[in-house]
N, C-alpha and C positions, 0 to 999 in steps of 0.2 A: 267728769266722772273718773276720778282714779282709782281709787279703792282696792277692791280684790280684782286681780289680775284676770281670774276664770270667768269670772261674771262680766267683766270689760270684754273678753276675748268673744264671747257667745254676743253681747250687744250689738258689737263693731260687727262681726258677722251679721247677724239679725239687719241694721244699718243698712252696710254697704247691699246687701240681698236687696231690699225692698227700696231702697234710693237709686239703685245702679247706681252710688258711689265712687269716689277716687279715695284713693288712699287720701291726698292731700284734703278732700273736704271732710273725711270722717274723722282726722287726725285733728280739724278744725271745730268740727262737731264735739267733741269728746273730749277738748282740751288736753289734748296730748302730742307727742311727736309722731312724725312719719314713720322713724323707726319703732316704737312704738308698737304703730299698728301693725309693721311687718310682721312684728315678734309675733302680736297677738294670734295671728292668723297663722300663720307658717307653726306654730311650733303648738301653743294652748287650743287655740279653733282645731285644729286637724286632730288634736288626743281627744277632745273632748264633743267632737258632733262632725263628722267624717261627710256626714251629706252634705253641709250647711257650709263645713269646710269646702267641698267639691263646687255649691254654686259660687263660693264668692269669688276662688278661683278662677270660673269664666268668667266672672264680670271684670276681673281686675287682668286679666289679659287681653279683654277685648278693650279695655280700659287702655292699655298701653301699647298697643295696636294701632289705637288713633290719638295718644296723643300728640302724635306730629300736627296731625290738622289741628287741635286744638289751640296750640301754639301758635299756630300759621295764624288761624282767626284773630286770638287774641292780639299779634303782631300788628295784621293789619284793621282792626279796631284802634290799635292803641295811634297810628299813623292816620284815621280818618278823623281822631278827636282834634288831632292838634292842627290838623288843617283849616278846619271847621270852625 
């Protein structure tokens, strides 16, 4: 979904809200880049829906919060397959 920018920015919000999303899988979801979805968020989400902007905000910093562990998991997943 590239199309108009305002209607990708409100989706990707809408998204990330109701998936507790990562930027990386809505960017994958949406067919678009990472930056991308920054933009959409940070700059169109926040002019154009200020609440929706405010949750996805917590989820994308709790988001980035953890993904140390998530890495860590993925690490050691990735180091139990090849043992296996």
């Amino acid at each position: 979904m590239k199309g108009n920018p305002e209607e990708r920015a409100i989706s990707l919000g809408e998204y990330i809200a109701e998936k507790q999303a990562t930027v990386r899988s809505a960017a994958k979801a949406f067919g678009v880049s990472k930056s991308t979805v920054h933009k959409d968020i940070r700059t169109r989400l926040q002019k154009q829906n200020a609440g929706l902007y405010q949750e996805v905000q917590k989820i994308l910093e709790k988001n980035k919060a953890e993904r140390h562990l998530r890495g860590g998991e993925a690490t050691r997943q990735k180091y139990k397959r090849r043992k296996g």
